[in-house]
C-alpha positions as CSV (number, residue, x, y, z in Angstrom):
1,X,78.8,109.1,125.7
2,X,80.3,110.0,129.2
3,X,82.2,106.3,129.1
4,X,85.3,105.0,129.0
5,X,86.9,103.2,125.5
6,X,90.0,101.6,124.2
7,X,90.0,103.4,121.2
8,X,87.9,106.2,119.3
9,X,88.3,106.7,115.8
10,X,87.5,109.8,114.0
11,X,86.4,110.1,110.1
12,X,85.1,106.7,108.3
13,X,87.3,106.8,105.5
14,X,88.2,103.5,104.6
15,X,91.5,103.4,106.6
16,X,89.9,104.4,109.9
17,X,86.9,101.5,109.2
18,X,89.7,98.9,108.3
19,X,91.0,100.1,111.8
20,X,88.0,99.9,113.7
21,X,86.9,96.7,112.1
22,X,90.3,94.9,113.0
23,X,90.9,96.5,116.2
24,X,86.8,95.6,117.1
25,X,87.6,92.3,116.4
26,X,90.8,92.3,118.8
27,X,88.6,92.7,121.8
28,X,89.1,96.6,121.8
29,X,86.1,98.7,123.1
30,X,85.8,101.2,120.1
31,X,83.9,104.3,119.5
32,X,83.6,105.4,116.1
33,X,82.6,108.9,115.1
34,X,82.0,111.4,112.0
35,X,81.4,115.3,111.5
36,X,79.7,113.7,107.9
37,X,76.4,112.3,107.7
38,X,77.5,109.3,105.4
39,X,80.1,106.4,105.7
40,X,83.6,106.5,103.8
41,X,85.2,110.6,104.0
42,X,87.2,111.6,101.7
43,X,86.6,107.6,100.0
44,X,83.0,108.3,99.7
45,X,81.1,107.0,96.6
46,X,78.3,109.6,95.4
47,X,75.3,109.3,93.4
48,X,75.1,111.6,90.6
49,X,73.0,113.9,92.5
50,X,75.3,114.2,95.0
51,X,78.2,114.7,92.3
52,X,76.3,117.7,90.7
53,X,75.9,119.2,94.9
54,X,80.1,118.9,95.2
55,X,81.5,120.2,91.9
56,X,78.4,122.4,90.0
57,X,77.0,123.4,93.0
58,X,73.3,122.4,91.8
59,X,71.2,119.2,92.2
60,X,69.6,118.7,89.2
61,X,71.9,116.7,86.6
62,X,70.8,116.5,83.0
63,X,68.2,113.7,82.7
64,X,70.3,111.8,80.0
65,X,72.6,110.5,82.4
66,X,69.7,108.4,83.6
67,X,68.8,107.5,87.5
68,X,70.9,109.0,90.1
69,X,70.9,106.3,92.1
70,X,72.5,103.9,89.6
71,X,75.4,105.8,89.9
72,X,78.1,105.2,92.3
73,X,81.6,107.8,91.9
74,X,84.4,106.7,94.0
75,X,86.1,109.6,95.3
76,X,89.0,107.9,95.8
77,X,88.7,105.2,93.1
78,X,91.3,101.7,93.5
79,X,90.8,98.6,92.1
80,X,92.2,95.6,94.6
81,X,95.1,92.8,93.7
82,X,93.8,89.9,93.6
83,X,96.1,88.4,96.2
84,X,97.3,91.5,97.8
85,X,97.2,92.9,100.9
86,X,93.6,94.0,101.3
87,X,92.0,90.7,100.4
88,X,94.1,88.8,102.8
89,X,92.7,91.8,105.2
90,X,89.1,91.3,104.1
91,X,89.2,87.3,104.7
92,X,91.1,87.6,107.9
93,X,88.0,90.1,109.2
94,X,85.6,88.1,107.3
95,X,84.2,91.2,105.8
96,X,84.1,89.3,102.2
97,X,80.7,88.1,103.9
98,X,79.1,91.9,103.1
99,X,80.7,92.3,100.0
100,X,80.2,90.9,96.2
101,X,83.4,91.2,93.8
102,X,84.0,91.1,90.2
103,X,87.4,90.7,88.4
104,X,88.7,94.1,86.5
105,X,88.9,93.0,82.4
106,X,92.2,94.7,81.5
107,X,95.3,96.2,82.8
108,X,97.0,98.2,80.3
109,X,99.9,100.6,79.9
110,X,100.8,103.6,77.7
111,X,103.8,103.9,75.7
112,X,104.8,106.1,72.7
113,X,101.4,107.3,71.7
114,X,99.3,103.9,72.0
115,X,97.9,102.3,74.8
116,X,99.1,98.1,74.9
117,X,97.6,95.3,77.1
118,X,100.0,94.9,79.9
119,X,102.1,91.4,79.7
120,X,101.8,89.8,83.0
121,X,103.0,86.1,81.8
122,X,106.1,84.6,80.0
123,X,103.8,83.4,77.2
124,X,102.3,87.3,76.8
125,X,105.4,88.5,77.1
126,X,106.2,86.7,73.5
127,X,103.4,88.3,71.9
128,X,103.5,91.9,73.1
129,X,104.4,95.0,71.1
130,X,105.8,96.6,73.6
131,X,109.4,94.9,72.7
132,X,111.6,94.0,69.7
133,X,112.0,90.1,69.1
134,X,115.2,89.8,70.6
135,X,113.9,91.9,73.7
136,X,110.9,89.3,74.2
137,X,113.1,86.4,74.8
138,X,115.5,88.2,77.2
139,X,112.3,89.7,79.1
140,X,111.2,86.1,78.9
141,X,114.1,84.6,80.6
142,X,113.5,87.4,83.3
143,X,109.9,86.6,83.7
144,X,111.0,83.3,84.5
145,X,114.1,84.3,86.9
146,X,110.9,86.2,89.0
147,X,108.6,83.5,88.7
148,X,111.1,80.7,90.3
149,X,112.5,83.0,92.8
150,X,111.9,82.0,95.9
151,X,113.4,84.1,99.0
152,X,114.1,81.4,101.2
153,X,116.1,79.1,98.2
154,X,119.2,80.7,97.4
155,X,118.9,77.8,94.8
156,X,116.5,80.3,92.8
157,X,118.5,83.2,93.5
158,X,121.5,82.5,90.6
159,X,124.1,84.1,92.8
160,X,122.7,87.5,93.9
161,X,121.7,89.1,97.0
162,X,118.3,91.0,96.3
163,X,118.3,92.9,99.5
164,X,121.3,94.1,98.3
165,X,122.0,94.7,94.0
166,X,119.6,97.2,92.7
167,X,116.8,97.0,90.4
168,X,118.6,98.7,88.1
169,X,121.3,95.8,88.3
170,X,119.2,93.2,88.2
171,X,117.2,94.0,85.3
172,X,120.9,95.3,83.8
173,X,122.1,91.5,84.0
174,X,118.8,90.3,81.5
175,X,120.6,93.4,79.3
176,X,116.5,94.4,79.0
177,X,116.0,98.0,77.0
178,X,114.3,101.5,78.3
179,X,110.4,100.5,77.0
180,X,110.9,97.0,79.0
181,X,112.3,98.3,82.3
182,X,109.0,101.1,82.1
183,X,106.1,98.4,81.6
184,X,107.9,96.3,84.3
185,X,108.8,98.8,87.0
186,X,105.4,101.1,86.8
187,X,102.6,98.7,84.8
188,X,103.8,95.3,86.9
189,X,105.8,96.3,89.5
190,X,103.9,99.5,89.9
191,X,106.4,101.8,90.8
192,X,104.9,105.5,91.2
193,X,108.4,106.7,90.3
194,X,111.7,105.7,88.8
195,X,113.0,105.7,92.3
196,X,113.0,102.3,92.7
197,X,115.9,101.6,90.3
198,X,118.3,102.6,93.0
199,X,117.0,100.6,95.7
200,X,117.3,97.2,96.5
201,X,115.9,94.7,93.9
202,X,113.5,92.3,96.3
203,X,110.5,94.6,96.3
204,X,110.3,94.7,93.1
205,X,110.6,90.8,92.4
206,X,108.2,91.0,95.4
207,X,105.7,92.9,93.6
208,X,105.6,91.6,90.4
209,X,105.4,87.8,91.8
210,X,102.1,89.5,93.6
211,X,101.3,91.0,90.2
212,X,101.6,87.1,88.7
213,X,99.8,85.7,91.1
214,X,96.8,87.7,91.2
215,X,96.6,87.7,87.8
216,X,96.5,83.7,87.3
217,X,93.7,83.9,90.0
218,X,90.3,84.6,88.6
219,X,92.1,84.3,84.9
220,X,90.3,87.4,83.8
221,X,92.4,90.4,81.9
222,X,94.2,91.8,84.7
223,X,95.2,91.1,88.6
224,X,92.7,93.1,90.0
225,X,89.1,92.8,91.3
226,X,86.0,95.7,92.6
227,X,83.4,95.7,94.8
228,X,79.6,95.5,93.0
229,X,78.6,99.5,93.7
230,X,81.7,100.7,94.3
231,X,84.5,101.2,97.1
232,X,81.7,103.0,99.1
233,X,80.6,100.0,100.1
234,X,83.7,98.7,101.8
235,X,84.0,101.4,104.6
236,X,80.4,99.8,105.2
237,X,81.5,96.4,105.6
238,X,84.0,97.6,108.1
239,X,81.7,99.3,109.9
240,X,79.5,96.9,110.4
241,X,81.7,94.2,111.6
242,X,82.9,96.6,114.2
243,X,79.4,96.8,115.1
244,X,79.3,92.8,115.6
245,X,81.7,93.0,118.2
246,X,80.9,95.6,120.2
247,X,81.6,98.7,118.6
248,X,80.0,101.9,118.6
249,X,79.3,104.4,115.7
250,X,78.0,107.9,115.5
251,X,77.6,110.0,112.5
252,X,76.5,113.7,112.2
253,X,78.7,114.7,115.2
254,X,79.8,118.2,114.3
255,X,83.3,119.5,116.3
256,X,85.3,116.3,116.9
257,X,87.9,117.8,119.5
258,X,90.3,115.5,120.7
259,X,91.5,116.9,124.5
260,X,95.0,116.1,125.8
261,X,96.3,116.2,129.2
262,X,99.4,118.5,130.7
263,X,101.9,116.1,129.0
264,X,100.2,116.4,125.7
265,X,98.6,113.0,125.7
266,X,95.1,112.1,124.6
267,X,92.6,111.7,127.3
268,X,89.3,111.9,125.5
269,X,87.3,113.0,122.5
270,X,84.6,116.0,123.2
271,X,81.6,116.7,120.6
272,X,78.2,118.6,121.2
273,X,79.2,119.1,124.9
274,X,80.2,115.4,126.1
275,X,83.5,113.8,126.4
276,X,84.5,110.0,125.3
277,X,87.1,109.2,127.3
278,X,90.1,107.2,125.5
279,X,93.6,105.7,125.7
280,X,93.8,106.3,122.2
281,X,92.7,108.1,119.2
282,X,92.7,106.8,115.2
283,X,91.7,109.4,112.6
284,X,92.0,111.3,109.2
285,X,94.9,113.9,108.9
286,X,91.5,116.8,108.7
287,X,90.7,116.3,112.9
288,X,94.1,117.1,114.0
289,X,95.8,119.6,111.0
290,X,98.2,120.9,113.9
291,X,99.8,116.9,114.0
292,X,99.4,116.5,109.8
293,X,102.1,118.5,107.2
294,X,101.0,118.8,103.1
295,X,103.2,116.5,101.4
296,X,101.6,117.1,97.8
297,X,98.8,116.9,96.1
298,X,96.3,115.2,94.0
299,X,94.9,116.1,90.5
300,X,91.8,114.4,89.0
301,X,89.6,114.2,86.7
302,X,86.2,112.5,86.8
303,X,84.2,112.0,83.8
304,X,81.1,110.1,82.7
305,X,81.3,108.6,79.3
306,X,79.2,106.4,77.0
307,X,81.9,104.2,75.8
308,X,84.9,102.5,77.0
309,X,88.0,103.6,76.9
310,X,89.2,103.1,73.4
311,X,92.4,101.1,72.3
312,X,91.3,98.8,75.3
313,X,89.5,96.0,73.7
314,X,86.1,97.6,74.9
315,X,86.8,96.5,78.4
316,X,83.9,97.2,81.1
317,X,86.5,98.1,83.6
318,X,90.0,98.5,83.1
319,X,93.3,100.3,84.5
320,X,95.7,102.5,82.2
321,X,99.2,103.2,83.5
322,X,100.8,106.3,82.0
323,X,105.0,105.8,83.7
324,X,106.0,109.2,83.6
325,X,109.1,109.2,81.0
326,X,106.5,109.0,78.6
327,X,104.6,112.9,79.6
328,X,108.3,113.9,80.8
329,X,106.4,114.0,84.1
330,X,108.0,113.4,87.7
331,X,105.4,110.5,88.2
332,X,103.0,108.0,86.7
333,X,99.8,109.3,85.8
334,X,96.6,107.0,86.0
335,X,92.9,106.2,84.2
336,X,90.5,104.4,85.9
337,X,87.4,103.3,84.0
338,X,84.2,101.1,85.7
339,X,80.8,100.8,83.9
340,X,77.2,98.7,84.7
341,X,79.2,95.2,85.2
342,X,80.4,96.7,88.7
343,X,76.9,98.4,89.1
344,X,78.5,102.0,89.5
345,X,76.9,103.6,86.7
346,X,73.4,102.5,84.6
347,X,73.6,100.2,81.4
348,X,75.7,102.1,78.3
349,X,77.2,104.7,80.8
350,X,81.4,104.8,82.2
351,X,82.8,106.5,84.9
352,X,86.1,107.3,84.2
353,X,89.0,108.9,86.2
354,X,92.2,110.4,86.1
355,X,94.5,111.3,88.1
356,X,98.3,111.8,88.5
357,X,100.5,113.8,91.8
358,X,99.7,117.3,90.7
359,X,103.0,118.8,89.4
360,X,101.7,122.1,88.4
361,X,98.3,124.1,89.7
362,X,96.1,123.5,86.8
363,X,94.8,120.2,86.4
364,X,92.9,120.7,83.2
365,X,95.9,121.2,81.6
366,X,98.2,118.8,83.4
367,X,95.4,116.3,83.0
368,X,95.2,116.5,79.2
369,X,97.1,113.8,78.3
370,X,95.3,111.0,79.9
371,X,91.7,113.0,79.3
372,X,92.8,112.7,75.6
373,X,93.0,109.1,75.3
374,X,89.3,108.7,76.7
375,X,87.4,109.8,73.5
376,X,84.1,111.8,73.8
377,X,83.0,112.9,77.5
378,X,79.4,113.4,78.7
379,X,80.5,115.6,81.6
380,X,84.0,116.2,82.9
381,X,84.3,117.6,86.6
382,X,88.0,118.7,87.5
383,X,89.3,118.4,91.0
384,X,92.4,118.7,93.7
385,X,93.2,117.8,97.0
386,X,96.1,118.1,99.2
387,X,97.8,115.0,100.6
388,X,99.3,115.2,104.0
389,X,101.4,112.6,106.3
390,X,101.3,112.7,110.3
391,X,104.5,114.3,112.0
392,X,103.6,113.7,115.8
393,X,105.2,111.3,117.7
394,X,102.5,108.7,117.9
395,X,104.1,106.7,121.0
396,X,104.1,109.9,123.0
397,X,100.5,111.2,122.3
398,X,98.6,108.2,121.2
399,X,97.5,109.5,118.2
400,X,97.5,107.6,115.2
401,X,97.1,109.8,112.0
402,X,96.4,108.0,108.4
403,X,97.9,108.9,105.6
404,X,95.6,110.9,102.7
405,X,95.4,108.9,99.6
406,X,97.6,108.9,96.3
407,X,96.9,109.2,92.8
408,X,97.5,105.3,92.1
409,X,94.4,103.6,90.9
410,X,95.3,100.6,93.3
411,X,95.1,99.7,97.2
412,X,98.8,98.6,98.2
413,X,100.0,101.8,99.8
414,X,96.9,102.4,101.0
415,X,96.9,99.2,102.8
416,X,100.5,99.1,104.1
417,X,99.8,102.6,105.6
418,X,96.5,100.7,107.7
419,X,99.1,97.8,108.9
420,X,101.8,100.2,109.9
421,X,99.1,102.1,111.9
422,X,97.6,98.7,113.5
423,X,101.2,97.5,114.4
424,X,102.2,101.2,116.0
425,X,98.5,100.9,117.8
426,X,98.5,97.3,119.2
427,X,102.7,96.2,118.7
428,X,101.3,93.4,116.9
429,X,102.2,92.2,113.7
430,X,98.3,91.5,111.7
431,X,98.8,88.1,110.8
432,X,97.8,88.2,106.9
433,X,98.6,84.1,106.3
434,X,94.8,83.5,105.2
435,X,93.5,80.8,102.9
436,X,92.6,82.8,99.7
437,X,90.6,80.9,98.5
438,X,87.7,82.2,100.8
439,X,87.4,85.0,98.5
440,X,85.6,84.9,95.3
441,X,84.8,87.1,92.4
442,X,81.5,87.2,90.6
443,X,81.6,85.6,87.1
444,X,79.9,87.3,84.4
């Protein structure tokens, strides 16, 4: 280990992997290492024997639930847009190669009481009950404002500056109602908040044309798509196309400790009595917590069912927005369902999540609402974690810290937070103009 390397990344989570895997592939000699003994952190996927070792402290889980190895929980469970960021990632990197993907069968959101199919197209927009008659058309016209606006034709932009009137303003001008500004600014847009009102209208336009698009790509229920057995396997992928060019990974390597010099920069990585030397170091906010500060924290529950989530047209898989006006909440709250079709659980079994920014310090009561509108549980484990953000000056000591994971049951922050990092480590923009088309989704 006594050598010399570009880079060495600590923790495989799935931001560090994206990391090594793209910085790999830029010709970087990397070392990757991990205090665990498996792939993927705090993003792991567990079998159900290792669920019953984390939360009930015991390895025997009742015999109805069936094989433990057909079961695979995502710790950190997201389902991927279609045409966002991460598939334009995957393709650039070629990891689609290790991976098999299935479109997600519904996107739905959560308003007065009842859950409703999210409307992601003009025509659906006409046919939803989430809006009066008169509503429908003005949303409509909107839809169709977002859909023909193009940033670099002020022709599409009917007199207004996006990067400067609000959303608030924009959506003001289609004289659109309370209900219709939710379901666009937190089920399409995806908004965590109602922050975004205030702030300049292009990212939202920007998000929900993303929203469109992936949607009308596999023309399944929803914009999103999954990897066959779970997110545990993408960490993997990464991995192992950092191993094709050149890079190095060890697990099981207990006491990570990164050593600076007098002026406070990284010169190496130390574990079990050697030193890797480095320009550089990537990892998870848990190897340097002196760098790291708690900016929240996570609340989730993860429950194994053996039905779908009602009220949503007995999808397999599917995604259920709760925007916070309607729990009088500070932010959205999220349910996350996969079954067999995605191979993370065994035939007539669900894994189901939710989770929402913890507001208070009891999540089975915080949780309530969105554990309500599952039905019936088999089993029900409640859990927290904290969230923290890197405060160190990464330019000085060459430390690049991720971010820890939201409660959002999608990939876009997590994704701009793994760009962000590769353009403060290399000051290069990744170039993410790909032909989509190389990826595919698995038909039924």
């Amino acid at each position: 280990m006594d050598e010399d390397y570009d880079v060495v990344v600590l923790g495989t989570g799935l931001k560090e992997c994206i990391l090594s895997g793209l910085l790999s592939v830029d010709g970087l000699k990397v070392l990757h290492m991990d205090r665990n003994d498996y792939y993927g952190g705090e993003s792991t996927s567990l079998n159900l024997i290792q669920l019953w070792k984390k939360f009930r402290n015991s390895d025997n889980p009742p015999a109805h639930l069936g094989s433990s190895r057909d079961y695979n929980v995502d710790m950190v469970p997201k389902f991927i847009m279609a045409n966002g960021a991460l598939v334009r990632v995957l393709i650039h990197t070629d990891v689609t190669k290790y991976m098999y993907f299935k479109a997600v069968d519904g996107s739905y959101v959560f308003n007065k009481g009842k859950v409703h199919k999210v409307p992601a197209t003009a025509m659906e927009a006409l046919q939803t009950p989430l809006m009066g008659m008169f509503e429908k058309y003005r949303a409509r016209k909107f839809f169709t404002y977002v859909h023909d606006y193009n940033e670099n034709d002020p022709r599409t932009h009917e007199g207004m500056d996006l990067t400067r009137v609000t959303t608030r303003k924009l959506i003001a001008k289609y004289g659109l109602g309370d209900d219709a500004i939710e379901f666009i600014g937190h089920a399409l847009a995806l908004h965590r908040d109602d922050r975004y009102l205030n702030e300049p209208a292009l990212d939202t336009v920007k998000r929900m044309k993303l929203y469109e698009e992936s949607f009308a790509r596999f023309q399944g229920g929803s914009p999103y798509i999954y990897p066959l057995y779970g997110l545990g396997e993408l960490p993997q992928a990464f991995a192992r196309l950092s191993a094709v060019y050149g890079g190095i990974y060890m697990l099981n390597k207990r006491e990570c400790k990164v050593e600076f010099n007098d002026e406070g920069q990284v010169i190496g990585v130390t574990s079990e009595g050697e030193t890797a030397k480095c320009k550089k170091v990537v990892c998870d906010p848990s190897y340097l917590p002196n760098k790291v500060r708690k900016v929240g924290k996570v609340a989730r529950a993860i429950c194994i069912m053996s039905h779908p989530i009602p009220n949503t047209n007995y999808s397999q898989s599917v995604q259920v927005i709760i925007p916070q006006r309607q729990l009088g909440r500070k932010s959205d709250m999220y349910l996350f369902c996969c079954s067999n079709s995605h191979k993370v659980a065994p035939k007539g079994k669900f894994i189901a999540f939710v989770s929402a920014e913890a507001e208070t310090d009891r999540p089975e009561i915080e949780l309530k609402p969105g554990v309500n509108l599952l039905g019936p549980v088999d089993e029900i484990f409640y859990d927290t974690y904290d969230r923290y953000e890197p405060v160190n000056e990464s330019s000085v000591d060459n430390c690049f810290i991720s971010t820890s994971y939201d409660a959002t049951t999608h990939f876009e922050s997590t994704v701009k937070d793994v760009l962000n990092m590769y353009t403060k480590i290399t000051g290069k923009v990744l170039d993410l103009s790909v032909d989509l088309s190389a990826a595919s989704a698995a038909e039924e």
